[in-house]
PDB file of N, CA, C and O in Angstrom, chain B, residues numbered from 101:
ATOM      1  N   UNK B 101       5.187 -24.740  13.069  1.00  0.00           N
ATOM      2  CA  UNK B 101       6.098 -24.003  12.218  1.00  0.00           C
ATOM      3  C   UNK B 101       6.901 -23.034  13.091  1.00  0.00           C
ATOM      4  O   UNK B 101       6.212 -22.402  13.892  1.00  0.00           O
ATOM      5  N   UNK B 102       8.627 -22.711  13.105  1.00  0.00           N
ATOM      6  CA  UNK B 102       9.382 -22.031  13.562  1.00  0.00           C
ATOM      7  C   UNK B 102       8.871 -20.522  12.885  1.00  0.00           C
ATOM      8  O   UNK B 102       7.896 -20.223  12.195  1.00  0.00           O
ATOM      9  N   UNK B 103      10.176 -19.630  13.506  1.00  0.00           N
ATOM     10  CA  UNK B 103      10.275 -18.292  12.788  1.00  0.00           C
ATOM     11  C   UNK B 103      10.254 -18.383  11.574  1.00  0.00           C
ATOM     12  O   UNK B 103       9.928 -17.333  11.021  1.00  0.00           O
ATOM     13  N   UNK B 104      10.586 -19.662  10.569  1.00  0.00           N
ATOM     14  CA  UNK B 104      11.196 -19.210   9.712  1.00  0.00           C
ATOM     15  C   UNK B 104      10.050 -20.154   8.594  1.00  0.00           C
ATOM     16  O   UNK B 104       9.755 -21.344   8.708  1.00  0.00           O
ATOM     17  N   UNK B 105       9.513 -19.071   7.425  1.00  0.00           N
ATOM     18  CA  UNK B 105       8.451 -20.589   6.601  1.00  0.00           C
ATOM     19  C   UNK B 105       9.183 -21.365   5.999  1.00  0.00           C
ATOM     20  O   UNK B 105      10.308 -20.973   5.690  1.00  0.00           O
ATOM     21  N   UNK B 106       8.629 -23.086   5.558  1.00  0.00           N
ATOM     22  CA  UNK B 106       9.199 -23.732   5.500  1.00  0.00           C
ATOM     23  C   UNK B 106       9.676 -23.771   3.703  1.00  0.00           C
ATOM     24  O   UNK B 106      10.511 -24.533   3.217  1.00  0.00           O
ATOM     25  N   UNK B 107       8.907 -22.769   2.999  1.00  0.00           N
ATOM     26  CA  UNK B 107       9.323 -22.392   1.631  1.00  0.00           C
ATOM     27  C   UNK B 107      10.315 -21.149   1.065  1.00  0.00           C
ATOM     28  O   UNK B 107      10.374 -20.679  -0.071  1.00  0.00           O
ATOM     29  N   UNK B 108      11.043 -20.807   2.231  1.00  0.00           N
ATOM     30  CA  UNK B 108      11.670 -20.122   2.246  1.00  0.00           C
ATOM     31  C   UNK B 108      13.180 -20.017   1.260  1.00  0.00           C
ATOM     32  O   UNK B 108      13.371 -21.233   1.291  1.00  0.00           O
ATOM     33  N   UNK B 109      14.142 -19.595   0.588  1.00  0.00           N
ATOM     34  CA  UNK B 109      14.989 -20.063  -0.960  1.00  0.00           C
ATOM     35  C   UNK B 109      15.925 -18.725  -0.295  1.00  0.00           C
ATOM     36  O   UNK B 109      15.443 -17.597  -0.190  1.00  0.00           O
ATOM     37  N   UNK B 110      16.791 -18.938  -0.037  1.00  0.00           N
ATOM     38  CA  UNK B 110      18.111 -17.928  -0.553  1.00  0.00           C
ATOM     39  C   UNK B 110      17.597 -17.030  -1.563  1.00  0.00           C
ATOM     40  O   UNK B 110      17.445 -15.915  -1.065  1.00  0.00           O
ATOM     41  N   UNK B 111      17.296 -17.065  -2.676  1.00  0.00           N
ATOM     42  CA  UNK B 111      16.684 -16.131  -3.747  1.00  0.00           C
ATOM     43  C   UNK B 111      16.086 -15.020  -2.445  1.00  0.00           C
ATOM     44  O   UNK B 111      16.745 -14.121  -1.923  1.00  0.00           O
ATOM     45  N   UNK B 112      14.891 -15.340  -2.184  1.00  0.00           N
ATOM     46  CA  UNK B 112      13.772 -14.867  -1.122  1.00  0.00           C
ATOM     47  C   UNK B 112      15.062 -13.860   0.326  1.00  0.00           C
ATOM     48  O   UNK B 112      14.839 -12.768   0.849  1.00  0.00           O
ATOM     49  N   UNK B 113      15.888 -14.485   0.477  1.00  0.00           N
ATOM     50  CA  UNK B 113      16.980 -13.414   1.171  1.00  0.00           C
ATOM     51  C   UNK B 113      17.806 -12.474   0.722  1.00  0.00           C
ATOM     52  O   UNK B 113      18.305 -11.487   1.262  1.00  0.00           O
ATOM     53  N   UNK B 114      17.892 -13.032  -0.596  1.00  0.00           N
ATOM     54  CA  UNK B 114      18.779 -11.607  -1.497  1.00  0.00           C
ATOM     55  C   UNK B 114      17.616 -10.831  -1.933  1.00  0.00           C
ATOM     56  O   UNK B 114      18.005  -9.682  -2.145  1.00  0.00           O
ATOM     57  N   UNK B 115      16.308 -10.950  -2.171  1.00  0.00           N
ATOM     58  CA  UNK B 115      15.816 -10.593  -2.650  1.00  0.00           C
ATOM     59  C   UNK B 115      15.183  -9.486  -1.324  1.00  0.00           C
ATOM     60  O   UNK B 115      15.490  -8.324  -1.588  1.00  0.00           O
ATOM     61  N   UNK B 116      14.806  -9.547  -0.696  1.00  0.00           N
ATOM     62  CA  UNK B 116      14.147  -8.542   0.529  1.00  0.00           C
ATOM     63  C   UNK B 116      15.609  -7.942   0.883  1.00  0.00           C
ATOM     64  O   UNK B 116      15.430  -6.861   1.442  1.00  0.00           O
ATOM     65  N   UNK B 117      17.396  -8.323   0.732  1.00  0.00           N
ATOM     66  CA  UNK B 117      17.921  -7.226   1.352  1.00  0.00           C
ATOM     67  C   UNK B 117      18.222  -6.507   0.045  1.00  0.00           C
ATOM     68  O   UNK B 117      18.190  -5.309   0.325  1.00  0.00           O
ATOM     69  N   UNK B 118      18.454  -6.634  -1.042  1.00  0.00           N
ATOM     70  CA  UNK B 118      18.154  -6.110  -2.090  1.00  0.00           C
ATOM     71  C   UNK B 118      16.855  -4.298  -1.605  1.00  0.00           C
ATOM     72  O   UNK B 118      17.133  -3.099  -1.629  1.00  0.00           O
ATOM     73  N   UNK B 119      15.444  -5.100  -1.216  1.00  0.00           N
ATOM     74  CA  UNK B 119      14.756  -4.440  -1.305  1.00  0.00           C
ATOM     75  C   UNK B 119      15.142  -3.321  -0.389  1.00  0.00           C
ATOM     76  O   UNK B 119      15.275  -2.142  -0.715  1.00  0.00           O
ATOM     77  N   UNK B 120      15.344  -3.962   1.072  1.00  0.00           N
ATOM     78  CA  UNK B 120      15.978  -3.005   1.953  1.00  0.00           C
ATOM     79  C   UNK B 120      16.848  -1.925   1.760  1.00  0.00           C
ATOM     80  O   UNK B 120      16.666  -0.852   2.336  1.00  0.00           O
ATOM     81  N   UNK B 121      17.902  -2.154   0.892  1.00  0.00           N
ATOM     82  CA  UNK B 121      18.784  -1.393   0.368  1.00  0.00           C
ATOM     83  C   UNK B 121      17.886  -0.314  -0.187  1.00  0.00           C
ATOM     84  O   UNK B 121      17.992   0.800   0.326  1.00  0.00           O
ATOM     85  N   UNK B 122      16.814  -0.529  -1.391  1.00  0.00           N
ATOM     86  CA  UNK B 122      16.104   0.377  -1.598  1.00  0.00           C
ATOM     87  C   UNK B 122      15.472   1.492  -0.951  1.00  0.00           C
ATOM     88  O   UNK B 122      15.568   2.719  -0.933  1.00  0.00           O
ATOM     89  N   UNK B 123      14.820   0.625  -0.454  1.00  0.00           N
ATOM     90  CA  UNK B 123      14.045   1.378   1.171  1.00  0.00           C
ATOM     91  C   UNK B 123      14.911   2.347   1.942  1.00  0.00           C
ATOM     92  O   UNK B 123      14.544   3.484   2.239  1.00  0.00           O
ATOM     93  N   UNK B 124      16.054   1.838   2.239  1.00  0.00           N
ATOM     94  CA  UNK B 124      16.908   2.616   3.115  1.00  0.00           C
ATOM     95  C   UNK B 124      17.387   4.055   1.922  1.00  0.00           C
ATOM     96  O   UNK B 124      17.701   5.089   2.512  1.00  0.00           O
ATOM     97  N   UNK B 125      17.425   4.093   0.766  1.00  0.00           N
ATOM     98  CA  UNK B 125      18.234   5.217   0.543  1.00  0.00           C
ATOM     99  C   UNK B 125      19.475   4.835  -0.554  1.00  0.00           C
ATOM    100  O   UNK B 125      19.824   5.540  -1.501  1.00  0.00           O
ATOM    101  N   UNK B 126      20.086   3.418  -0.128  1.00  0.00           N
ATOM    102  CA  UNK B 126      21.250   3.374  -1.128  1.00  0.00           C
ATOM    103  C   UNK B 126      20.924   3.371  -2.588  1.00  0.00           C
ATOM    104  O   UNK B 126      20.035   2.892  -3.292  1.00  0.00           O
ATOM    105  N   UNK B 127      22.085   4.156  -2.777  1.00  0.00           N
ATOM    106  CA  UNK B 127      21.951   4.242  -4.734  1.00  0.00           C
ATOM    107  C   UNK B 127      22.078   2.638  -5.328  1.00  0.00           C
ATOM    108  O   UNK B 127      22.656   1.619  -4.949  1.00  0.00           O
ATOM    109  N   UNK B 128      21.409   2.922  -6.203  1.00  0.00           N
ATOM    110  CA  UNK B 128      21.457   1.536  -7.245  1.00  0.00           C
ATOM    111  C   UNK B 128      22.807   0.929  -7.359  1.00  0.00           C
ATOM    112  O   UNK B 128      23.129  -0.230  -7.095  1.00  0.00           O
ATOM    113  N   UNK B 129      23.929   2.414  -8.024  1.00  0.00           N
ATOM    114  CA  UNK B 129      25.075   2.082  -8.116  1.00  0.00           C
ATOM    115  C   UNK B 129      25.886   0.927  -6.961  1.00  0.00           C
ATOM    116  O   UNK B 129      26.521  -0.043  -7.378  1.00  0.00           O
ATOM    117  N   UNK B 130      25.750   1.192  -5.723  1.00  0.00           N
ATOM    118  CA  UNK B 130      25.924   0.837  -4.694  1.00  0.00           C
ATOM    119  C   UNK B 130      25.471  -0.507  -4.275  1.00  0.00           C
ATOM    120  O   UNK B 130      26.186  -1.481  -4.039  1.00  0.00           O
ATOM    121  N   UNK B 131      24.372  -0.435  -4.225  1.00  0.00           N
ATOM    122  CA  UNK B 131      23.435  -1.894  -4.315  1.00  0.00           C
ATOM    123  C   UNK B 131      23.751  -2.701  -5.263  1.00  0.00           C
ATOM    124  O   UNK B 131      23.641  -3.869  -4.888  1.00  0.00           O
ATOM    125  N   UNK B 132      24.054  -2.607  -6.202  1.00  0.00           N
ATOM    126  CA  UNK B 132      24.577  -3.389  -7.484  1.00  0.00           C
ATOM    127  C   UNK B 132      26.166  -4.282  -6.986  1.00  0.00           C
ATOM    128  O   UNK B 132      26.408  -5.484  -6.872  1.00  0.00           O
ATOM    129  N   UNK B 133      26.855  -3.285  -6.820  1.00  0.00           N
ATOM    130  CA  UNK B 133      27.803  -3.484  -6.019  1.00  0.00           C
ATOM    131  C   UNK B 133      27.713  -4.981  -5.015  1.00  0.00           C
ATOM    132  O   UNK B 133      27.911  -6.169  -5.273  1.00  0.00           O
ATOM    133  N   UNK B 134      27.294  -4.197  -3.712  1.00  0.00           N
ATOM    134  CA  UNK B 134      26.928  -5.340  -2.810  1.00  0.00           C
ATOM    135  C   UNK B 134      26.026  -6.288  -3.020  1.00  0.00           C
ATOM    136  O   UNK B 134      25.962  -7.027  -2.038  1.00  0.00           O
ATOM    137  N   UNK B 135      25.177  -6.642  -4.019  1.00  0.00           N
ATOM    138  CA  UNK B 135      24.448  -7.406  -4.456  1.00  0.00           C
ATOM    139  C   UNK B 135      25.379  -8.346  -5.482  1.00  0.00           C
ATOM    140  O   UNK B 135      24.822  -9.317  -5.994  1.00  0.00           O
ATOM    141  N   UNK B 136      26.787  -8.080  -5.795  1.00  0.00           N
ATOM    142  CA  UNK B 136      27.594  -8.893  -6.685  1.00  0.00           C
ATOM    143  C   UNK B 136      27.098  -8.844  -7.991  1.00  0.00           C
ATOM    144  O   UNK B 136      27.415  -9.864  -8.603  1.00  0.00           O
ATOM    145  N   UNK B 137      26.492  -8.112  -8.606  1.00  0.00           N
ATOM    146  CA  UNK B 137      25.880  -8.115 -10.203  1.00  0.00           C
ATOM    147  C   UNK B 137      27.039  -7.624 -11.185  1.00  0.00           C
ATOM    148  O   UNK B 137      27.789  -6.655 -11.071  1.00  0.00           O
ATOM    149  N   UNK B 138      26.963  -8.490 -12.081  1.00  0.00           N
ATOM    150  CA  UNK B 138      27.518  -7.503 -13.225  1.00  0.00           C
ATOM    151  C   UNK B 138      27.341  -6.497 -13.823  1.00  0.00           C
ATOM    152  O   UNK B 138      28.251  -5.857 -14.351  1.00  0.00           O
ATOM    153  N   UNK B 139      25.857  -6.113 -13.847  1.00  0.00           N
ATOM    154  CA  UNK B 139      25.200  -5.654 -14.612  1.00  0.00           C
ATOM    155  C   UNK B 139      23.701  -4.565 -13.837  1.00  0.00           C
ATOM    156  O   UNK B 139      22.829  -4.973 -13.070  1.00  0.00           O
ATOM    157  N   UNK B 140      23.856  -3.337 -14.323  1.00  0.00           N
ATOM    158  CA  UNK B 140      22.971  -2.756 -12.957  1.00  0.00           C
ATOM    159  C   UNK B 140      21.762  -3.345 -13.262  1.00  0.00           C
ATOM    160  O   UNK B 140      21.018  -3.717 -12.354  1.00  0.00           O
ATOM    161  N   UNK B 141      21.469  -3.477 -14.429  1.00  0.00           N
ATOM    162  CA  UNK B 141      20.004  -3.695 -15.162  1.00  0.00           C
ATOM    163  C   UNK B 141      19.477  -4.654 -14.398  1.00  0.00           C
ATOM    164  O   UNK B 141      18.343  -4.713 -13.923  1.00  0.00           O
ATOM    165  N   UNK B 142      20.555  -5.560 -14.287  1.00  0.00           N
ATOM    166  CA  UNK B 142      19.414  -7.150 -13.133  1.00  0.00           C
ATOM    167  C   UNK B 142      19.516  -6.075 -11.651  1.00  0.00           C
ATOM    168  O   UNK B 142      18.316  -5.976 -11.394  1.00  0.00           O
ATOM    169  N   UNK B 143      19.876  -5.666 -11.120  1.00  0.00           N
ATOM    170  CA  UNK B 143      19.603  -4.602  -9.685  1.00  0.00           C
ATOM    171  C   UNK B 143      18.038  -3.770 -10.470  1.00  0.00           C
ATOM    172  O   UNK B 143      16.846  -3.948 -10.218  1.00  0.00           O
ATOM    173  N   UNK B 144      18.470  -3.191 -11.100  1.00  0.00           N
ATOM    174  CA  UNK B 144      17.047  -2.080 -11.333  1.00  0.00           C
ATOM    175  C   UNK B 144      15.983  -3.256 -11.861  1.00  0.00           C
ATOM    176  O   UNK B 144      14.986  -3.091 -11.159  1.00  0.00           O
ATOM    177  N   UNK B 145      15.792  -4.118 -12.571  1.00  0.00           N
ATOM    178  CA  UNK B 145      14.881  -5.180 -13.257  1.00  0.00           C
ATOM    179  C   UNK B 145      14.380  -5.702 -12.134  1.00  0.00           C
ATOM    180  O   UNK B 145      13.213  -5.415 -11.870  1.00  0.00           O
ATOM    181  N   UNK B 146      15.039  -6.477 -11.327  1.00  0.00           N
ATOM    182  CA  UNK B 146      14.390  -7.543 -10.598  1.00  0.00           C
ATOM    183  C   UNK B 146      14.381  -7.163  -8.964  1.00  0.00           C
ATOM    184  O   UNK B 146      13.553  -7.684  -8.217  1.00  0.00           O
ATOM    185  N   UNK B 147      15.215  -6.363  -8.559  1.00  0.00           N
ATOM    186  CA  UNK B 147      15.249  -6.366  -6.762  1.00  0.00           C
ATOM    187  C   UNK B 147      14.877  -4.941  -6.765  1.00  0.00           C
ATOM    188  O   UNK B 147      14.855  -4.633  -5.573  1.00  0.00           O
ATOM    189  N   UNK B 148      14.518  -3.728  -7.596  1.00  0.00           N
ATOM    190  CA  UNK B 148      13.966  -2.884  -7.023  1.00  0.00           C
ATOM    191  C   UNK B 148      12.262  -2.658  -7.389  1.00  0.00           C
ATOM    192  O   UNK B 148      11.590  -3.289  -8.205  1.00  0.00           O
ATOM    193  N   UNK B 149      11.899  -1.699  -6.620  1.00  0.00           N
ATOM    194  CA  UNK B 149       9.729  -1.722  -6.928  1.00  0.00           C
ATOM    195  C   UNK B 149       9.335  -0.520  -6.943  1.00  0.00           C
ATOM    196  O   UNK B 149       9.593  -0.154  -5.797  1.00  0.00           O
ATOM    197  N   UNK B 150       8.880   0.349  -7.476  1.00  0.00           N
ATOM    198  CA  UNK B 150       8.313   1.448  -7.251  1.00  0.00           C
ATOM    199  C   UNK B 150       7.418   1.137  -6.211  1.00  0.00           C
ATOM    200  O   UNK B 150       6.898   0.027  -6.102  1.00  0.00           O
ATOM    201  N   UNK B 151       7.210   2.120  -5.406  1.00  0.00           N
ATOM    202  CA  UNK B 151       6.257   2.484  -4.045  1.00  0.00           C
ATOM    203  C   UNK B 151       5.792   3.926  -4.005  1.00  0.00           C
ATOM    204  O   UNK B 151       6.413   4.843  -4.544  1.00  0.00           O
ATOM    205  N   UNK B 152       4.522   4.085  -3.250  1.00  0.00           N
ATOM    206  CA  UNK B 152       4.288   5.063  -2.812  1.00  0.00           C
ATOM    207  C   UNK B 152       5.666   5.820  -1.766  1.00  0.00           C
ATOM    208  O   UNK B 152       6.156   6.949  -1.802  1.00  0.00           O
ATOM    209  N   UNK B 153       5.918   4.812  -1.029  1.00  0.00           N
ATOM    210  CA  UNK B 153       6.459   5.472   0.138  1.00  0.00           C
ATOM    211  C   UNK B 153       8.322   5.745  -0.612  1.00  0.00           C
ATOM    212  O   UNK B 153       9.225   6.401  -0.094  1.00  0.00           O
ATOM    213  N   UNK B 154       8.363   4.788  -2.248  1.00  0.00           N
ATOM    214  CA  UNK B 154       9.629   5.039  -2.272  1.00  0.00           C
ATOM    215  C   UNK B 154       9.501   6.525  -3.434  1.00  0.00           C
ATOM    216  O   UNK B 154      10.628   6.958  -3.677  1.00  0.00           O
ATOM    217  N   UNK B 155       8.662   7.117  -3.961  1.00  0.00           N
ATOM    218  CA  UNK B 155       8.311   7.952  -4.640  1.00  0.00           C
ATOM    219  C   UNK B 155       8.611   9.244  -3.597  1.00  0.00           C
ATOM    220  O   UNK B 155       9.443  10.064  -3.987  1.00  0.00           O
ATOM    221  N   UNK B 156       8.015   9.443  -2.381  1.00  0.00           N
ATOM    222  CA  UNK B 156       7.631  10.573  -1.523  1.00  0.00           C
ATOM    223  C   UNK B 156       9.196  10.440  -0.838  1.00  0.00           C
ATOM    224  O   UNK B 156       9.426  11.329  -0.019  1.00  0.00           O
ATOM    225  N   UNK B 157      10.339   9.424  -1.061  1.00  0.00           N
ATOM    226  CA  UNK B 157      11.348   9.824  -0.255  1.00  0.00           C
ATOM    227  C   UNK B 157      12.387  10.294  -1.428  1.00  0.00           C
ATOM    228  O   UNK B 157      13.380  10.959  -1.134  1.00  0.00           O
ATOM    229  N   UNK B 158      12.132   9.950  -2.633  1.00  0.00           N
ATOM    230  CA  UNK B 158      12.394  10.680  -3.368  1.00  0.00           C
ATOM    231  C   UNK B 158      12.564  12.282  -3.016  1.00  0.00           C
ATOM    232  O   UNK B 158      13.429  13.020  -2.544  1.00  0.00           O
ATOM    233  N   UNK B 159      11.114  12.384  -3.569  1.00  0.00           N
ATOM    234  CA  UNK B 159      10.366  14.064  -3.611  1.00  0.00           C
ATOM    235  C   UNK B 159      11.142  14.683  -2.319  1.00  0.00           C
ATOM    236  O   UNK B 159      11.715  15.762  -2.473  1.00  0.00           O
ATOM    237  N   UNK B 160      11.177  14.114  -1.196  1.00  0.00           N
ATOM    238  CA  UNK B 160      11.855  14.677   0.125  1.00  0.00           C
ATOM    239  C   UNK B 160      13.114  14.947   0.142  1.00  0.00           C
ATOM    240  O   UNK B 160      13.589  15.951   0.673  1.00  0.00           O
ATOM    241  N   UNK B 161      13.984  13.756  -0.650  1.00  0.00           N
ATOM    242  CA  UNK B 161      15.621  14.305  -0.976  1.00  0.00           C
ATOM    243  C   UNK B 161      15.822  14.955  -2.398  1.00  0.00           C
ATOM    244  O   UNK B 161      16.922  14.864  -2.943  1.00  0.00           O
ATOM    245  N   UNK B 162      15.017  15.459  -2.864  1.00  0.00           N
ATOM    246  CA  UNK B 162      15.078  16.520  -3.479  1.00  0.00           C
ATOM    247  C   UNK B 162      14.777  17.663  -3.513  1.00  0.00           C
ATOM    248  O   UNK B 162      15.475  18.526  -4.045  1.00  0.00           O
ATOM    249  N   UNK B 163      13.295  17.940  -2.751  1.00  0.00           N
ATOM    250  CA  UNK B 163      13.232  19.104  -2.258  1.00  0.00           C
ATOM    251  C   UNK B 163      14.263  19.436  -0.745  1.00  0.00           C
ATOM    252  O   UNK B 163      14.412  20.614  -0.421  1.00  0.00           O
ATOM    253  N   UNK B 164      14.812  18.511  -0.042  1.00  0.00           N
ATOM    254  CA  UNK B 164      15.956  19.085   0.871  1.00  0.00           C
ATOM    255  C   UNK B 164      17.455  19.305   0.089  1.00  0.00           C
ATOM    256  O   UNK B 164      18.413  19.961   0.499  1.00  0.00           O
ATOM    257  N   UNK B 165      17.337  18.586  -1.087  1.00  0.00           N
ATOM    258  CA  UNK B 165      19.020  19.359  -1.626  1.00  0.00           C
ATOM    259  C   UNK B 165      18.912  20.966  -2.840  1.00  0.00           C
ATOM    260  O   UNK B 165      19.825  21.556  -3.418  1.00  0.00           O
ATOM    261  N   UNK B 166      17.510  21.215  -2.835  1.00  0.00           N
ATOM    262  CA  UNK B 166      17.098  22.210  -3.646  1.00  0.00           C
ATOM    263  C   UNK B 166      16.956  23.079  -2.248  1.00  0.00           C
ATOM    264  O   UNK B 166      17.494  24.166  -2.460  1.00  0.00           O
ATOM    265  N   UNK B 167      16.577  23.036  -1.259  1.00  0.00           N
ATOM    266  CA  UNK B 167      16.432  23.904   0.062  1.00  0.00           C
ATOM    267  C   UNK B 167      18.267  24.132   0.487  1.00  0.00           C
ATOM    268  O   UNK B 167      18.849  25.141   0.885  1.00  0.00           O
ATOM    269  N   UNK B 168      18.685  23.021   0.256  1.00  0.00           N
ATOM    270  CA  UNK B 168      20.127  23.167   0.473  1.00  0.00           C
ATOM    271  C   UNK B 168      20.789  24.145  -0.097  1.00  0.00           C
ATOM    272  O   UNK B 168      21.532  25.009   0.368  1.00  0.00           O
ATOM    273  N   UNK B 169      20.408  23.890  -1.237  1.00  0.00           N
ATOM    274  CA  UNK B 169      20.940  25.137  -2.230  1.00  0.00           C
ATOM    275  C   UNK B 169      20.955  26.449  -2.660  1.00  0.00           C
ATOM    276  O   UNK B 169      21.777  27.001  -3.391  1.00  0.00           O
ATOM    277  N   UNK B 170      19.441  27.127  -1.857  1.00  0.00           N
ATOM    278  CA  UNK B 170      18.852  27.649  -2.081  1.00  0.00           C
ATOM    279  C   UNK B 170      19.293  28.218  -0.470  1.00  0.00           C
ATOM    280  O   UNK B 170      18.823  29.235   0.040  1.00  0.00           O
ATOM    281  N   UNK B 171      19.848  27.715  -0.115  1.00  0.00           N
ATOM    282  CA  UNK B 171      20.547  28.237   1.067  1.00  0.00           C
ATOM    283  C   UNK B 171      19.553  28.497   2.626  1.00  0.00           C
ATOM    284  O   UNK B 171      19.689  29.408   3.443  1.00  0.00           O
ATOM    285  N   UNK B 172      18.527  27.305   2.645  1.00  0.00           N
ATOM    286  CA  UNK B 172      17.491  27.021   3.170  1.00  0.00           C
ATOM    287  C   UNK B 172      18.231  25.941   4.289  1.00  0.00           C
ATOM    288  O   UNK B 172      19.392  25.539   4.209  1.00  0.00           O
ATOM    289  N   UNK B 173      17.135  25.551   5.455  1.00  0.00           N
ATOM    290  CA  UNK B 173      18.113  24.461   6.708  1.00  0.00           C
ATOM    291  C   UNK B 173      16.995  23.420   6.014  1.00  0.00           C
ATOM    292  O   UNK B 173      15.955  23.604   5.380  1.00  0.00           O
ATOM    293  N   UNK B 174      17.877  22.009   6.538  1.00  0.00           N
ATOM    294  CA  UNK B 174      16.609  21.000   6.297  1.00  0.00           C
ATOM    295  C   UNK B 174      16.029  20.402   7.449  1.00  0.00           C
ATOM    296  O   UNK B 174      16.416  19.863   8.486  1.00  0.00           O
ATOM    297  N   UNK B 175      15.022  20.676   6.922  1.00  0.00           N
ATOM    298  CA  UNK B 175      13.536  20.822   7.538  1.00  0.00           C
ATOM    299  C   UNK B 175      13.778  19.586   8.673  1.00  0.00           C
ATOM    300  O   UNK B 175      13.576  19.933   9.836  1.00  0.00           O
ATOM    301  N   UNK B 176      14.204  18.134   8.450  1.00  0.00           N
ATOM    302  CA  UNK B 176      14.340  17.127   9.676  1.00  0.00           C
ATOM    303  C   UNK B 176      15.350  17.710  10.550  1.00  0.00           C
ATOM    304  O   UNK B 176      15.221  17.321  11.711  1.00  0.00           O
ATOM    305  N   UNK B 177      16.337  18.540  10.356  1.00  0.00           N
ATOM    306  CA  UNK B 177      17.319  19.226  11.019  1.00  0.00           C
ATOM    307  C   UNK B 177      16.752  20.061  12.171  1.00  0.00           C
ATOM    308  O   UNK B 177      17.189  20.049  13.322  1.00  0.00           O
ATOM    309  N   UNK B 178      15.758  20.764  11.732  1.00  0.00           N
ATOM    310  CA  UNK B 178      15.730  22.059  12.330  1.00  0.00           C
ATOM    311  C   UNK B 178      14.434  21.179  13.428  1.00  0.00           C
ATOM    312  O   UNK B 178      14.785  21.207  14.608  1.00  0.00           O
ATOM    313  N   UNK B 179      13.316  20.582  13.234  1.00  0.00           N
ATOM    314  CA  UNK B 179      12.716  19.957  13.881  1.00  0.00           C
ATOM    315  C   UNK B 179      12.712  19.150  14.549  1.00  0.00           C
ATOM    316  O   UNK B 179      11.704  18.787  15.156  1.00  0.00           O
ATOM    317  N   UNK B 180      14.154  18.471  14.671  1.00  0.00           N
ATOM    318  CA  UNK B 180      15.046  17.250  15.375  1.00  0.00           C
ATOM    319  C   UNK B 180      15.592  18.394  16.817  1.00  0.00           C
ATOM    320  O   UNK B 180      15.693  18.196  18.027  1.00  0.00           O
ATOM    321  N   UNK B 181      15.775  19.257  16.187  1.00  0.00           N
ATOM    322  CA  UNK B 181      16.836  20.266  17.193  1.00  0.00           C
ATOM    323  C   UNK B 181      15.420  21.220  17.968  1.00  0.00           C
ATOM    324  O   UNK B 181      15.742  21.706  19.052  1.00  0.00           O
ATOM    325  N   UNK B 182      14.222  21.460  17.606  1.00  0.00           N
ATOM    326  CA  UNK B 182      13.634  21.733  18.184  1.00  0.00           C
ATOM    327  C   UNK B 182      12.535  20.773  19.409  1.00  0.00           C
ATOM    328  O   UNK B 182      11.760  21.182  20.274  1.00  0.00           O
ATOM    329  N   UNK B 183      12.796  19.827  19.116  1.00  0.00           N
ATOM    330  CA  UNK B 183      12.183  18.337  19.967  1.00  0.00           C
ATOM    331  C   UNK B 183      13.308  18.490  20.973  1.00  0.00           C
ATOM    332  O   UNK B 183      13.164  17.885  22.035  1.00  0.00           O
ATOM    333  N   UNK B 184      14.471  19.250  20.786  1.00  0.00           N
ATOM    334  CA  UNK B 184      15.414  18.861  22.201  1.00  0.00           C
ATOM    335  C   UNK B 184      15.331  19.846  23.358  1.00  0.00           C
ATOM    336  O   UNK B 184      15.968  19.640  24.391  1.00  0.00           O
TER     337      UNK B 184
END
């Protein structure tokens, strides 16, 4: 067997960059978009998943735009610049 399994479907490629999109941050709105849908509901229904890890990046871009606001630095900012 190559890189690639041999049950592998186009579906199975929209479907993981779909997920990616998630993972990375892009809004639904957006993803919907580049995913060609009419309709966001098939984007939110079928290509996105709740996760642990997508829950906690949540919680993280919200507590950094409430620190933002609050007239606070964000926290990957200031610890990026102190690693240099």
């Amino acid at each position: 067997m190559g890189p690639v399994a041999p049950d592998l479907v186009m579906y199975d490629l929209r479907h993981t960059y779909c997920t990616d999109l998630e993972a990375a941050g892009v809004p639904i709105n957006i993803a919907r978009d580049l995913m060609g849908h009419a309709n966001i509901s098939i984007t939110s229904r079928i290509y996105t998943h709740r996760s642990t890890e997508s829950l906690a990046k949540a919680r993280d871009l919200i507590d950094n735009f409430q620190d933002k606001k609050a007239g606070k630095c964000d926290k990957s900012v200031t610890s990026s610049k102190q690693s240099l």
